[in-house]
Each structure stands twice: as structure tokens, then as C-alpha cells.
DRENNU-306173 format. One record per residue (C-alpha): residue number from 1; residue in three letters; chain; y negated, x, z. Coordinates in nm, 3 decimals. Layout:
N
  resi  resn  chain        Y        X        Z
   NUM   ALA      A        Y        X        Z
...
# end
This chain:
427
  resi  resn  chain        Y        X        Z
     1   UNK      A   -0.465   -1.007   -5.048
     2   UNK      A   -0.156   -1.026   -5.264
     3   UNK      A    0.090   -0.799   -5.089
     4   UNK      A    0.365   -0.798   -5.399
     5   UNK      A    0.096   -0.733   -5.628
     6   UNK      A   -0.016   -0.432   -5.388
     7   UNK      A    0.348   -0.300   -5.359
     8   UNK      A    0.360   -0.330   -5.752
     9   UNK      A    0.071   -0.122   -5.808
    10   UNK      A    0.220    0.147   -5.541
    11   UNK      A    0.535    0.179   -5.793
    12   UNK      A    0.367    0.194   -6.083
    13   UNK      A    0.122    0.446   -5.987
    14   UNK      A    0.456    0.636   -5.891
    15   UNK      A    0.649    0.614   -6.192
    16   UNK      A    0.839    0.926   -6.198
    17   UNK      A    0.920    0.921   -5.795
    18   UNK      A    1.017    0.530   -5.860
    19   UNK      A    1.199    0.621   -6.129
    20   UNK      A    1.436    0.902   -5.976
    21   UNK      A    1.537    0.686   -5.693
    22   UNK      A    1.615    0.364   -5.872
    23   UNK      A    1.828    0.576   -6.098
    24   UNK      A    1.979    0.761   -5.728
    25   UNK      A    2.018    0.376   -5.667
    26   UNK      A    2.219    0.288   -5.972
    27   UNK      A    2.403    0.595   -5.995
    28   UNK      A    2.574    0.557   -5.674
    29   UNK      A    2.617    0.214   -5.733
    30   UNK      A    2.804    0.249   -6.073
    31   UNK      A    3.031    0.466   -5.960
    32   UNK      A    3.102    0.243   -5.678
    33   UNK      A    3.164   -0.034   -5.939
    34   UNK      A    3.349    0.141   -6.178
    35   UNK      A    3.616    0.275   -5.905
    36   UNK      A    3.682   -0.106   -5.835
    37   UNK      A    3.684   -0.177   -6.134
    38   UNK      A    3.962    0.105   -6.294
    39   UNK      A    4.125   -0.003   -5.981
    40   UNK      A    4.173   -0.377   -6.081
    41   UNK      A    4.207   -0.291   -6.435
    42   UNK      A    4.524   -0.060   -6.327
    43   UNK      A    4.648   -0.333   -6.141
    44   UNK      A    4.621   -0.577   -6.433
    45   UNK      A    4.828   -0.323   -6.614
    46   UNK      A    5.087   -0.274   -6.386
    47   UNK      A    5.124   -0.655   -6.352
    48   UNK      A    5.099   -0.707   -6.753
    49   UNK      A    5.364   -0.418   -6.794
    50   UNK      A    5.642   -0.505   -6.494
    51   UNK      A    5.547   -0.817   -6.626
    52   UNK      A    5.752   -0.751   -6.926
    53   UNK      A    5.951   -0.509   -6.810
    54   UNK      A    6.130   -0.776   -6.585
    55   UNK      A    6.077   -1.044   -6.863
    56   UNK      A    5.855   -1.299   -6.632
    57   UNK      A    5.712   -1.369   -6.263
    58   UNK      A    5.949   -1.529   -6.072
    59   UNK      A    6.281   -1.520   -6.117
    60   UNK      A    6.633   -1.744   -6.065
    61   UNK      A    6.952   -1.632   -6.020
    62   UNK      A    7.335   -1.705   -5.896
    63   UNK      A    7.650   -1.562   -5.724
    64   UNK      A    7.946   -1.716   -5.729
    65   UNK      A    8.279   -1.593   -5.616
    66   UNK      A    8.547   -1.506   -5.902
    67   UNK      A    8.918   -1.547   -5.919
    68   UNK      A    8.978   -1.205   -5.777
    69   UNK      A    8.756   -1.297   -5.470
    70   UNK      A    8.448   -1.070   -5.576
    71   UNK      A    8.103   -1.225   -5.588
    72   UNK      A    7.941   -1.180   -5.930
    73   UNK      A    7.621   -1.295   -6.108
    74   UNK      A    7.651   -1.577   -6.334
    75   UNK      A    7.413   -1.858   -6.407
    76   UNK      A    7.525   -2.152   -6.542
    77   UNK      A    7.300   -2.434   -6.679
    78   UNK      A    7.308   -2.718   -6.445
    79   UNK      A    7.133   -3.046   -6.421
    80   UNK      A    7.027   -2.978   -6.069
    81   UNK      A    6.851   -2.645   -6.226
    82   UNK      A    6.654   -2.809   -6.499
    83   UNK      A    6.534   -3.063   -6.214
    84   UNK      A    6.421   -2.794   -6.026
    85   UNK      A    6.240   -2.609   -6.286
    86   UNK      A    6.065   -2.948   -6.428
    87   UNK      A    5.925   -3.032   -6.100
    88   UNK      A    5.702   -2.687   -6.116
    89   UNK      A    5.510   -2.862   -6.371
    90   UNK      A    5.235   -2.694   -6.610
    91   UNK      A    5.295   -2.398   -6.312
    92   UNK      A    5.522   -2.265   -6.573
    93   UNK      A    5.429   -2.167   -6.909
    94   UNK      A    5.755   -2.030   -7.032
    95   UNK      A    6.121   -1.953   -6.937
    96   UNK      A    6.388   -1.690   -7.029
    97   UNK      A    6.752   -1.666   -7.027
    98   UNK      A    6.801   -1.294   -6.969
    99   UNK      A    7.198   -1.093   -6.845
   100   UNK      A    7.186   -0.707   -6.802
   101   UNK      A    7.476   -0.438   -6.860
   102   UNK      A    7.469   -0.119   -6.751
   103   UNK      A    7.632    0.166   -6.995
   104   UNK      A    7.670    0.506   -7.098
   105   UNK      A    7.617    0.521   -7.464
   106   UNK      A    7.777    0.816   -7.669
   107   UNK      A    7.677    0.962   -8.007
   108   UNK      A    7.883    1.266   -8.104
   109   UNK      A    7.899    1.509   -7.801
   110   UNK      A    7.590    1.311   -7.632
   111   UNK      A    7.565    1.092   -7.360
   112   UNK      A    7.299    0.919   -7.192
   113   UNK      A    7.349    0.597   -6.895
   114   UNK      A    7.107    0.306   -6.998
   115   UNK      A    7.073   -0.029   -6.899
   116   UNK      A    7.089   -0.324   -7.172
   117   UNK      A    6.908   -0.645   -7.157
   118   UNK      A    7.038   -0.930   -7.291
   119   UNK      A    6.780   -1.142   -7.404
   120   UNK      A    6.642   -1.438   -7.665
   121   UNK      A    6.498   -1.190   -7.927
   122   UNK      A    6.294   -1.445   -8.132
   123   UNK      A    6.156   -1.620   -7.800
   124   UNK      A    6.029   -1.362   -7.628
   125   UNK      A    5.744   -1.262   -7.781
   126   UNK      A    5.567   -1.078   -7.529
   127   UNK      A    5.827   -0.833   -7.504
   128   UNK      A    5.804   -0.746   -7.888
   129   UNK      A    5.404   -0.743   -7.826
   130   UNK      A    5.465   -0.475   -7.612
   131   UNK      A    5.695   -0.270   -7.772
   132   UNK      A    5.598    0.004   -8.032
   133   UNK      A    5.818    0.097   -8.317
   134   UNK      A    5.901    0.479   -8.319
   135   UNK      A    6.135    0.475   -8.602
   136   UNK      A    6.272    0.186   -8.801
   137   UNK      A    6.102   -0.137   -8.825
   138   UNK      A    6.120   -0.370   -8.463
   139   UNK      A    6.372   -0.671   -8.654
   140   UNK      A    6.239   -1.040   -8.648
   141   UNK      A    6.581   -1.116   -8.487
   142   UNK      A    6.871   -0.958   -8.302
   143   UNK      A    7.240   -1.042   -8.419
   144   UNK      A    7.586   -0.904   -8.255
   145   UNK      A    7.629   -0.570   -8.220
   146   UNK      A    7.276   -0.459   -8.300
   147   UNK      A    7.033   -0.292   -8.048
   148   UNK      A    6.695   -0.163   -7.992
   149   UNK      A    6.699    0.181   -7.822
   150   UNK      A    6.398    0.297   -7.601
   151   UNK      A    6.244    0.588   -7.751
   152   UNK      A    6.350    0.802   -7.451
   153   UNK      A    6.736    0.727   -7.508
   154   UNK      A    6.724    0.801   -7.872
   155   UNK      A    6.525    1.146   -7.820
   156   UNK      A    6.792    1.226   -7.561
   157   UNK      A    7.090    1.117   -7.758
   158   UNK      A    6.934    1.222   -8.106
   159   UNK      A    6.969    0.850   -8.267
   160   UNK      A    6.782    0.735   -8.585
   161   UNK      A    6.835    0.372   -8.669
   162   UNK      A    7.142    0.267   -8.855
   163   UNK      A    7.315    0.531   -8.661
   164   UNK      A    7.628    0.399   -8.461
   165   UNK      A    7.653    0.428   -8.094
   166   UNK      A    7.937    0.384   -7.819
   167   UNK      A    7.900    0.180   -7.577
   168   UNK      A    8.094    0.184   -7.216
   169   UNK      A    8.032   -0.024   -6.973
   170   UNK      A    8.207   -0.254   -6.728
   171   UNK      A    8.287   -0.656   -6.726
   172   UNK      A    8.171   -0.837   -6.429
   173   UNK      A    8.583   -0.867   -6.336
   174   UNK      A    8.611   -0.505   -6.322
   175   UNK      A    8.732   -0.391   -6.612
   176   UNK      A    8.658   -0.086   -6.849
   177   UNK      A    8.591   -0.169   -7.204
   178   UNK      A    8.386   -0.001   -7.482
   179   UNK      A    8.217   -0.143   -7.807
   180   UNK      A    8.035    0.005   -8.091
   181   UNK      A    7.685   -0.098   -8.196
   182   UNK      A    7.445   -0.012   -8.440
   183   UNK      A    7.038    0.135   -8.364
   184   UNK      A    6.848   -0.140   -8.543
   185   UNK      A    6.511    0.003   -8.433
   186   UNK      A    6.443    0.304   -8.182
   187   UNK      A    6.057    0.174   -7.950
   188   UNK      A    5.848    0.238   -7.691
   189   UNK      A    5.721    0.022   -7.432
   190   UNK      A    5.360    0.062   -7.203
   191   UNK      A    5.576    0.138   -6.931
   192   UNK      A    5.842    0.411   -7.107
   193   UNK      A    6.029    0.702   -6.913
   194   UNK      A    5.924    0.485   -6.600
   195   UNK      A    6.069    0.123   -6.563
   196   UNK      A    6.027    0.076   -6.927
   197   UNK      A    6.340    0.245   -7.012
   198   UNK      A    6.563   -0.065   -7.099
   199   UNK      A    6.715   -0.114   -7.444
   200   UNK      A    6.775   -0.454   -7.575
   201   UNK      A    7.034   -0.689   -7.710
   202   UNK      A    7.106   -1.054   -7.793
   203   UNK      A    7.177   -1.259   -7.505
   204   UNK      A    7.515   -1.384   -7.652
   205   UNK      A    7.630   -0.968   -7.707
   206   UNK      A    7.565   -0.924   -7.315
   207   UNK      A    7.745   -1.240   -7.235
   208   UNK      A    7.988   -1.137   -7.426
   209   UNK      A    8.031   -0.735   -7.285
   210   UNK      A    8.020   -0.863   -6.929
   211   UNK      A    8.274   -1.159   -6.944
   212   UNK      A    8.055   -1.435   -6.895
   213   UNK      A    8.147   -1.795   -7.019
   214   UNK      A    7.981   -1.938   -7.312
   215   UNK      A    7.626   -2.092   -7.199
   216   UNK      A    7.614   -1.865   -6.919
   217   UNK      A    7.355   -1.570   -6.823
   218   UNK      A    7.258   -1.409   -6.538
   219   UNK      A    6.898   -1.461   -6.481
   220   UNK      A    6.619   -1.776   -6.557
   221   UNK      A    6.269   -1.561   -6.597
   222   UNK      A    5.958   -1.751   -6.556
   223   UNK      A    5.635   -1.698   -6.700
   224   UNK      A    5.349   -1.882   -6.500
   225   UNK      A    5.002   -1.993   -6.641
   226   UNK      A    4.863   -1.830   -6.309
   227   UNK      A    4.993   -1.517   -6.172
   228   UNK      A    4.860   -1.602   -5.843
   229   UNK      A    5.084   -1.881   -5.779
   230   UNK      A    5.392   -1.632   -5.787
   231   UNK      A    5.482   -1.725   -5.388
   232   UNK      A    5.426   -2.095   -5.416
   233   UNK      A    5.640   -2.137   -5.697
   234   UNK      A    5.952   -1.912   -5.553
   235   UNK      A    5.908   -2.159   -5.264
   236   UNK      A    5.887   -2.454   -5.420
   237   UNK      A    6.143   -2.359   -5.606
   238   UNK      A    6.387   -2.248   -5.271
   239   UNK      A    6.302   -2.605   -5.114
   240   UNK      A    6.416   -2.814   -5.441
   241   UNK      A    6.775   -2.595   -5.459
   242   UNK      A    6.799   -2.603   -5.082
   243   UNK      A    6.820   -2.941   -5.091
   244   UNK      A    7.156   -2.951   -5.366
   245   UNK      A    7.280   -2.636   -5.363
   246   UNK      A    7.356   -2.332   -5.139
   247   UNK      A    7.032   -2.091   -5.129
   248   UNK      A    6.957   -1.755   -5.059
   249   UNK      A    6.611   -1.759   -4.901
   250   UNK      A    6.394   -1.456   -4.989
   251   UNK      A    6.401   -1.363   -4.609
   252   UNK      A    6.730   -1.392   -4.575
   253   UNK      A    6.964   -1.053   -4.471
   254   UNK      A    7.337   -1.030   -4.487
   255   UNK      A    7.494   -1.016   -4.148
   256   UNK      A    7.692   -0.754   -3.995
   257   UNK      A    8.027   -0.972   -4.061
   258   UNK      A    7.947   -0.953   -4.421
   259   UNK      A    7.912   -1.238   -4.655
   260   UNK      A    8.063   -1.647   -4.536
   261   UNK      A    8.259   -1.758   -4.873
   262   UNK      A    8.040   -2.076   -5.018
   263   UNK      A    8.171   -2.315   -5.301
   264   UNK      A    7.965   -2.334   -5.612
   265   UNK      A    7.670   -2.122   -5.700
   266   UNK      A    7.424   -1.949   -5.402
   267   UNK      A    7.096   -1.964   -5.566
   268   UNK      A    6.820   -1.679   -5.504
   269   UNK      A    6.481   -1.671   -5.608
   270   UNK      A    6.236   -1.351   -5.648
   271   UNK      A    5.867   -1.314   -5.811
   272   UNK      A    5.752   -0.974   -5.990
   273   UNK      A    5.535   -0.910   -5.623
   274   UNK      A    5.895   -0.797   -5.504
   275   UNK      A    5.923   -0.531   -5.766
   276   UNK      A    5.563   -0.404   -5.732
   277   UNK      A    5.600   -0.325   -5.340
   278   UNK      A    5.649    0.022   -5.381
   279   UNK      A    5.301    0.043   -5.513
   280   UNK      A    5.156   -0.137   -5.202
   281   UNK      A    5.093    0.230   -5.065
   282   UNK      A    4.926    0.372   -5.357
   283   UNK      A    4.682    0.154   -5.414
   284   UNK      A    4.600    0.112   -5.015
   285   UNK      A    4.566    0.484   -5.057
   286   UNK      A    4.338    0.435   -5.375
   287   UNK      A    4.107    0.154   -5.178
   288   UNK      A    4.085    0.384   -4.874
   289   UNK      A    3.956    0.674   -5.111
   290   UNK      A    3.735    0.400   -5.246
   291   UNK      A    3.597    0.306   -4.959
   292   UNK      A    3.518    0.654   -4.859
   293   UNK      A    3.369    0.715   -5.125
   294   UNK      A    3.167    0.395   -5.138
   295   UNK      A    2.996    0.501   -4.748
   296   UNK      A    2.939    0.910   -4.872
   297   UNK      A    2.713    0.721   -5.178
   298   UNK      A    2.570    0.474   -4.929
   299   UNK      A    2.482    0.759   -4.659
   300   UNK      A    2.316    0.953   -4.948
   301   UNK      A    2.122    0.630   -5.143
   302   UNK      A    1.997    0.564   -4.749
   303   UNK      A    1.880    0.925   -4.646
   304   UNK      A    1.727    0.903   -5.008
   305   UNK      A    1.470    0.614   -4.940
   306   UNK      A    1.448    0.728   -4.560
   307   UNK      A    1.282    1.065   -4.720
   308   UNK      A    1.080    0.908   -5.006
   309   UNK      A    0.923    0.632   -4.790
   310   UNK      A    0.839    0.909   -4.519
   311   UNK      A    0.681    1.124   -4.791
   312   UNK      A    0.492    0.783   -4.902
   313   UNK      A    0.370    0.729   -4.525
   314   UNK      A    0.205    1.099   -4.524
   315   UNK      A    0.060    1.067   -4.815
   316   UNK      A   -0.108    0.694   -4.819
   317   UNK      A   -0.223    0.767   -4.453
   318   UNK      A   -0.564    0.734   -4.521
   319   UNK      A   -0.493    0.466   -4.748
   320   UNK      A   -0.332    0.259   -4.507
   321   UNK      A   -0.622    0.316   -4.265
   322   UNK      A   -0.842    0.162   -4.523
   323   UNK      A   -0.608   -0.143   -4.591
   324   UNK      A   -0.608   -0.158   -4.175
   325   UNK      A   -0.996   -0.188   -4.173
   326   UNK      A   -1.055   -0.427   -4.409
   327   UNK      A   -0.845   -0.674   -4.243
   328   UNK      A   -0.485   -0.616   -4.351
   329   UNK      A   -0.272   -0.659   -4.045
   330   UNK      A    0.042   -0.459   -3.931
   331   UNK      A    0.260   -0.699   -4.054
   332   UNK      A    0.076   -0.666   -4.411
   333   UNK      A    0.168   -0.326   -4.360
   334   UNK      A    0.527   -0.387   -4.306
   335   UNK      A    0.573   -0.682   -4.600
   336   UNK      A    0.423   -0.377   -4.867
   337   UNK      A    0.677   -0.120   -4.750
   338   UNK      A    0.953   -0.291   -4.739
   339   UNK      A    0.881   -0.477   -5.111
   340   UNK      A    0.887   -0.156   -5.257
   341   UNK      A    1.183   -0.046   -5.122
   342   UNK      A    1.355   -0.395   -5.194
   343   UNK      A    1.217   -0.324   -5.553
   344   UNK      A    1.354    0.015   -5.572
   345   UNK      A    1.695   -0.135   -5.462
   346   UNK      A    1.698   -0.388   -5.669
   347   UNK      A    1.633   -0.241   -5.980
   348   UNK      A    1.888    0.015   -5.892
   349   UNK      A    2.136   -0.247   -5.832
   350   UNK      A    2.060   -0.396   -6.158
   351   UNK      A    2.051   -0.126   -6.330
   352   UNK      A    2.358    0.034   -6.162
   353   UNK      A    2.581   -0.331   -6.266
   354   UNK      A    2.487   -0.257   -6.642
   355   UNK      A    2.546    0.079   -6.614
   356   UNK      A    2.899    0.020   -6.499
   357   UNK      A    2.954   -0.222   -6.737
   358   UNK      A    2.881   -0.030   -7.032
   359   UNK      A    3.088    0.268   -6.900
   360   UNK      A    3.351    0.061   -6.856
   361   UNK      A    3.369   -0.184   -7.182
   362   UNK      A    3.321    0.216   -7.337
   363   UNK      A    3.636    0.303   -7.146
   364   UNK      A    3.835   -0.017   -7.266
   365   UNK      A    3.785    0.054   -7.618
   366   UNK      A    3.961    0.427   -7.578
   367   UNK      A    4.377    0.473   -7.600
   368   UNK      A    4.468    0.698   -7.357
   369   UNK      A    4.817    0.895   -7.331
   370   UNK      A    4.852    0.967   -6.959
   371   UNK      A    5.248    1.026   -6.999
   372   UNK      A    5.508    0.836   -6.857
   373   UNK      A    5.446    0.812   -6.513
   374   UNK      A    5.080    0.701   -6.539
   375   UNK      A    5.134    0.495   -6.876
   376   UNK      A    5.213    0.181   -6.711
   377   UNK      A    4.881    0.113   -6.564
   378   UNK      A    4.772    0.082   -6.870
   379   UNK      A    4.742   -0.198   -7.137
   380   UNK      A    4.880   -0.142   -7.469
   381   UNK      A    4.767    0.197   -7.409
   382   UNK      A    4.398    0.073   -7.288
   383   UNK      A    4.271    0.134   -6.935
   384   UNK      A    4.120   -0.216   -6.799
   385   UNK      A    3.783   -0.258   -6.607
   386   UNK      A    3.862   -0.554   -6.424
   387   UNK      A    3.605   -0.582   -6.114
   388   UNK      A    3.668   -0.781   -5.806
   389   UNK      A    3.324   -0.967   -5.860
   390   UNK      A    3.380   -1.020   -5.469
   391   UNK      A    3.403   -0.685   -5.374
   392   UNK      A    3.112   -0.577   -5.601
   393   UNK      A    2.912   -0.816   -5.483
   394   UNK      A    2.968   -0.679   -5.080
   395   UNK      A    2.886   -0.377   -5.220
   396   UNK      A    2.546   -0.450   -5.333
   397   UNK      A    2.470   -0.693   -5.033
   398   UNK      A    2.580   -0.308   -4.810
   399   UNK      A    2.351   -0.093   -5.032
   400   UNK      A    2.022   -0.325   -5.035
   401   UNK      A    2.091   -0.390   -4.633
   402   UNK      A    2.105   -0.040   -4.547
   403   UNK      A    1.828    0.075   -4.807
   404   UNK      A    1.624   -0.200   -4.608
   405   UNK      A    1.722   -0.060   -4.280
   406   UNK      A    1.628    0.331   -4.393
   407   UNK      A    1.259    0.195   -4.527
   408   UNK      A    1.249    0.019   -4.217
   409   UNK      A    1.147    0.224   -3.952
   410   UNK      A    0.882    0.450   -4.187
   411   UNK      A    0.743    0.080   -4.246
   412   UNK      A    0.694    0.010   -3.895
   413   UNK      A    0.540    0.349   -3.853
   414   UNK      A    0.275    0.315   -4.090
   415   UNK      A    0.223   -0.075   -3.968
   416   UNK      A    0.173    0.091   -3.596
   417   UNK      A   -0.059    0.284   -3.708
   418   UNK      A   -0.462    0.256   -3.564
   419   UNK      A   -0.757    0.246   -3.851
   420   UNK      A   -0.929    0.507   -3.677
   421   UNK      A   -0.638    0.776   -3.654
   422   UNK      A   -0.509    0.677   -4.003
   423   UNK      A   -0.890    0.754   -4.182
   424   UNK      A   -0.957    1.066   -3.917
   425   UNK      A   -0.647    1.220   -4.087
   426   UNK      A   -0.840    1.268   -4.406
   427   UNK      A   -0.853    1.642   -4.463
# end
């Protein structure tokens, strides 16, 4: 007798109460799916945006002690950097010479602190691909005494572009100075009112504003191929300066004396991880909702086929009595039972995956405007679905086991049970 073929027929003849559970099936398990995969699309985002908020992944940078005995930050290009950088390999994609000045600009009777980044305007494309233009026109390059003004800033401060701004800020020596620059375009970035709140300048203006020698900056950003490889980088990286220069290791803490005067530059190397710490706790906190969630749909998919295939046991008794008589044996029984509810499962499953995935490709193609605070887990305005193919796929494997489990023991009830009682129970 073909069992499969038998458990086929069982479904078929059962279309509606097949139906209703597969869909129970997929229901839960889209939901499950689309929570991890929102999740790892927000992720994405937050990586993509801090990303280019901090202008790379891992990052280089130098103190040195200055003439009045203060240490500042100042990189300068050395032979024993590029040597360090090169031996990263096709690691790095990119690099970026970046310095950063914090001011208090003033228009009229208006002031607002903000933090300028110097960077390479025409090489650092990524950071115009994620800027928006609010007013004026984002410029194809940046020249002294020009600046783009986050959006926030110029609502604040009331700035159009062309309008002239005051800048004061201090020189890495110590010293007070001002300048006056002009708006050249007012933007928005993924990340604005929350870490995207930077304005830009050239590199050579910031040089310039915080006293640094020509050639100098303060930071070498780098862009890897891989994400992933942040850590091995940084200490690849820390091992090659180590071994010709004074280094700051990552897990190194200043002493209760206070800093030990070194000769030359002290070298320090961070990745974009560093910065996104603080979000280690919300997104535990989101996976631990997930996960609760995941076992409430689980409990409910399982006491879903534990009451179906119960309902199916009283009402193929005699049936099964039959199918006893003729020859089929308990384990006959047992192999029909559980195919249907592996069928049920897996249909669900299947249907569940392509449910999720739909949803969420619908989801990508939307722009949302979730405000400042929640804009940065998005991308370009888009919310990801990015699933952890792992973690869906323990998902399933958990759903089908337990479904298995909850047919199981109305299986082995109707496999126990004798010929004679089964066809006596005919009413």
C-alpha cells in the first residue's frame, strides 16, 4: 500500500481544514521571518549610515606632543604609514584624509555649536550619495571658505545658501580665532538630528582653522571591501605600527599617573564597531523580543496540529480500523500521520518563506520618514529586509520539529489502536 499516496488523498479530501493550518503554518512563520529580517535590514542601515557619518570602517590616527607640552591630533604622512596601509591588501577598498573643528557659527543674533569635517569633497563620494540637497544645489567641489550646512543648523540659524556665516572655533594650540564662510548648499543626511549633524568643508580650510602643517590631517578613514573584517584589519594594522612606531592599542587605558611623554607620533587605531556599541543593548533587546515572539507563534502553530490531528483520529476511527484489518500495521499507521503533518508543515514553511519575502521586497520599495531618531536605520530613506538565512533556517528546522512532535503522540494513538475497538466505534 502506498502510504504517501494514502496521506495525499487524506489532505486532499480535507482541503479547507488543510488549507487553514498550512496558512496558521505560514503565517506564524512569516512573521517570524520578517522580524529577522527588519532586524538585519536596520542593522545594514545603521552600518551604511555611521558608515558615512564617520567617513569609513576603521580608522587611523596620531598624538603628538606640541611646543607648549599639550598632546594634540595631527597626522602626518609617513612612509612607515603607507607601508602599513599597503600591507592590508585588497582588505581596503578606499581611504580618506578627514580633520574635524568644532565651532559656534553666528548669523545675525543666532547661534548654533556644530562640528565641521574637513574632508576630500570630490573623493568621497559616498558621503555626497548620502546627502540630500534641501536648498541650493550639493557643489561638484568644495573650495576655501565654502561649506555645506546640515539642514538642522540652517533651520536653527535661519541660513539660505550664499548667506555668510561666522565661524569661532579654536586652533589645536589654544587659541581663539574666528573666520567667515559662505553656505554653498544647506543637506540632509540618512542619519540627520542624530549623528548626522556634521557640516562639511575642504580638508585644506580645516587644516588651516586648526593650525595644522601643510600635508597634515587628523584622521586616515578606511573603507573595506568586507565589513566583517573590521577587527582583523585594526589589528593587523596595530601589529605593523607596533613594530616602528609608538601605539596605542585599542585595549589600552591611561594610568592613574597620567600620560608617559613619547617622541614622535602614538598611533591609535578604531573600526566603526566602536561607535555602534551603544546600540549593542537595543538590538539584544530587539532579538530577545524576537525570540519571544518566535516561541508564542511556535506554542500556537504546535497546539494547532496537536488539535487538528486529534480531531482527524476521532473522526477516521473506523477508518483506521479498516486499514488495521486489511493488513496495514501500526507502524503504517504512524508513517500516514505523521506525512500529513510533515506536509502541512512544509507547505506552511514554504509558503510562509514567500510570504515574507514578498512583504518584505513590498516594504523595501516604500520611503519612510520615521524622524530623526529612527531615520538612521534606514537606507536612503528605505527600510532593508536583510534575513540571517542562518537564523531563518533554525527557525524552520524548530517549527517542523515541534509540529512533528505535536502530531506525534495522536499518531501513536491511532497506530495503538486494535481493529476490533476501532470498527466497534462505528455509531
Amino acid at each position: 500500500m502506498n502510504l504517501i499516496a494514502l496521506a495525499f488523498r487524506n489532505l486532499v479530501r480535507q482541503k479547507r481544514r488543510t488549507s487553514l493550518l498550512a496558512a496558521a503554518v505560514a503565517l506564524g512563520f512569516a512573521a517570524v521571518a520578517l522580524l529577522v529580517g527588519l532586524t538585519g535590514g536596520m542593522a545594514a542601515g545603521l552600518k551604511e549610515n555611521m558608515s558615512r557619518v564617520h567617513g569609513g570602517h576603521v580608522f587611523i590616527k596620531a598624538e603628538v606632543w606640541n611646543a607648549n607640552g599639550k598632546i594634540v591630533s595631527a597626522l602626518t604622512p609617513s612612509a612607515e604609514l603607507e607601508a602599513a596601509v599597503a600591507t592590508q591588501g585588497d582588505l581596503v577598498k578606499s581611504f580618506h584624509r578627514r580633520s574635524t573643528v568644532e565651532t559656534t557659527l553666528i548669523f545675525g543674533s543666532k547661534s548654533s555649536q556644530t562640528r565641521l569635517i574637513g574632508l576630500e569633497w570630490e573623493r568621497e563620494a559616498d558621503v555626497r550619495d548620502g546627502l540630500t540637497a534641501t536648498a541650493g544645489t550639493l557643489p561638484s567641489s568644495l573650495g576655501l571658505g565654502q561649506v555645506v550646512l546640515n539642514s538642522s543648523t540652517a533651520t536653527r540659524l535661519g541660513v539660505q545658501p550664499g548667506d555668510s556665516l561666522l565661524l569661532k572655533f579654536t586652533t589645536l594650540d589654544g587659541q581663539q580665532s574666528v573666520l567667515d564662510v559662505t553656505v554653498a548648499a544647506v543637506a540632509q543626511s540618512a542619519a540627520n538630528g542624530l549623528f548626522g549633524s556634521d557640516s562639511y568643508l575642504s580638508l585644506a580650510q580645516a587644516g588651516q582653522m586648526l593650525g595644522l602643517e601643510e600635508g597634515q590631517f587628523q584622521a586616515l578613514n578606511l573603507t573595506l571591501n568586507d565589513l566583517n573584517q573590521q577587527t582583523q584589519v585594526a589589528a593587523s594594522l596595530e601589529q605593523t605600527l607596533a613594530a616602528v612606531a609608538t601605539v596605542k592599542l585599542r585595549r589600552d587605558t591611561v594610568s592613574e599617573g597620567g600620560e608617559v611623554r613619547w617622541s614622535g607620533p602614538r598611533y591609535s587605531v578604531s573600526i566603526l564597531d566602536d561607535f555602534l556599541s551603544m546600540f549593542t543593548s537595543l538590538f539584544s533587546t530587539i532579538q530577545s523580543l524576537s525570540l519571544v515572539i518566535f516561541f508564542v507563534l511556535m506554542a500556537v502553530i504546535v497546539l494547532g496540529i496537536s488539535n487538528t490531528f486529534r480531531m482527524i483520529l476521532r473522526e477516521r476511527t473506523v477508518e483506521i480500523g479498516t486499514l488495521r484489518a486489511i493488513g496495514l500495521r501500526k507502524k503504517g499507521i504512524l508513517i500516514v500521520f505523521l506525512a500529513e503533518a510533515a506536509a502541512v508543515l512544509a507547505l506552511g514553511l514554504v509558503g510562509g518563506a514567500l510570504l515574507a519575502v514578498l512583504v518584505g521586497a513590498l516594504l523595501s520599495l516604500g520611503t519612510f520618514d520615521l524622524g530623526n531618531a529612527l531615520g538612521i536605520f534606514l537606507s536612503q530613506g528605505k527600510l532593508r529586509f536583510v534575513p540571517d538565512l542562518s537564523q531563518v533556517l533554525v527557525a524552520a528546522v524548530l517549527i517542523f520539529a515541534a509540529g512533528l512532535v505535536a502530531a506525534w503522540r495522536p499518531a501513536r494513538t491511532a497506530a495503538n489502536l486494535l481493529p476490533a475497538d476501532a470498527l466497534r466505534s462505528r455509531s
